[in-house]
N, C-alpha and C positions, 0 to 999 in steps of 0.2 A: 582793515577787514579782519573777522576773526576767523582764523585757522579750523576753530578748532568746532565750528557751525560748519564750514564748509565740508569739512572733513563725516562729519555725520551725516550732513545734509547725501552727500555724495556715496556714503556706506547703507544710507536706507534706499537710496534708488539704485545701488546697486541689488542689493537685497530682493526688490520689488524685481526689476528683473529677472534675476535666477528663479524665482518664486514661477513666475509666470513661464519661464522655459521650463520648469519641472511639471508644472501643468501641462504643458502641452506635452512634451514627452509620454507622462502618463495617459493624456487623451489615445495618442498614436500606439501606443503599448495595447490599451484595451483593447481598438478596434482589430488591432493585428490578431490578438488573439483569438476573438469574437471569428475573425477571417481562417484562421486556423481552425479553430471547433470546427465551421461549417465543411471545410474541406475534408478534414479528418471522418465528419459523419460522413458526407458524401463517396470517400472511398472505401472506407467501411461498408456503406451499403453496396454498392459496385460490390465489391470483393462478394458479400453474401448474396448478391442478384446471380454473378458469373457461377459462382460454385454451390449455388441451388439452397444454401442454408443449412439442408435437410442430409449430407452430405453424410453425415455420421449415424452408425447403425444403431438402431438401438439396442439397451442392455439385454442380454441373454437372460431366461427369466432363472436358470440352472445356476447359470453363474451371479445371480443375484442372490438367489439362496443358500447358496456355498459362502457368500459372503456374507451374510447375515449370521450363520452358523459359526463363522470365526469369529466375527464379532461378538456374540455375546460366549464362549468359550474365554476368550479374552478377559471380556467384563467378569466372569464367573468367579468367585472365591475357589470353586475345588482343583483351583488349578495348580501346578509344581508350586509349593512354598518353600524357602529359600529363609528360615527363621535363623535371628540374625541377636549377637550379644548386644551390650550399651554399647560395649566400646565401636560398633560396626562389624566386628568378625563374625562370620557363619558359624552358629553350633554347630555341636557335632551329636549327631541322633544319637540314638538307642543302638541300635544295628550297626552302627559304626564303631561300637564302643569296644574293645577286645575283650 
């Protein structure tokens, strides 16, 4: 008998095997997760059912406009400039000059 048929014969159905265990695996993989998502939305919505959703106040219109106000202050060019050498060092202005 040849060894060495057997031996392949026997390393491809092992193969087929493992093959077919990794399938399943990944079947049961999926659904688990598929079973988690649903769970996960189901107490999610629980959680926003129990504490109303709406739970959070809305933005102050004052304090929305304070924030917009720094916002573009921010974005602004006329704001501290901070003029700077090649090498990375801060000039030194006019006024600072003795």
């Amino acid at each position: 008998m040849d060894y060495a048929l057997l031996l392949i014969s026997a390393s491809i159905l092992l193969n087929l095997v493992i093959l077919k265990a990794l399938i399943e695996m990944s079947q049961e993989i999926r659904s688990g997760l598929e079973q988690l998502d649903h769970k996960t939305a189901e107490a999610i919505a629980s959680v926003v059912e129990k504490f109303g959703g709406g739970g959070i106040e809305p933005i102050n219109p004052v304090q929305a406009a304070i924030a917009n106000l720094i916002q573009q202050r921010i974005g602004s060019p006329g704001g501290v400039e901070n003029p700077r050498d090649l090498d990375g060092k801060f000039k030194v202005t006019e006024i600072l000059k003795p």
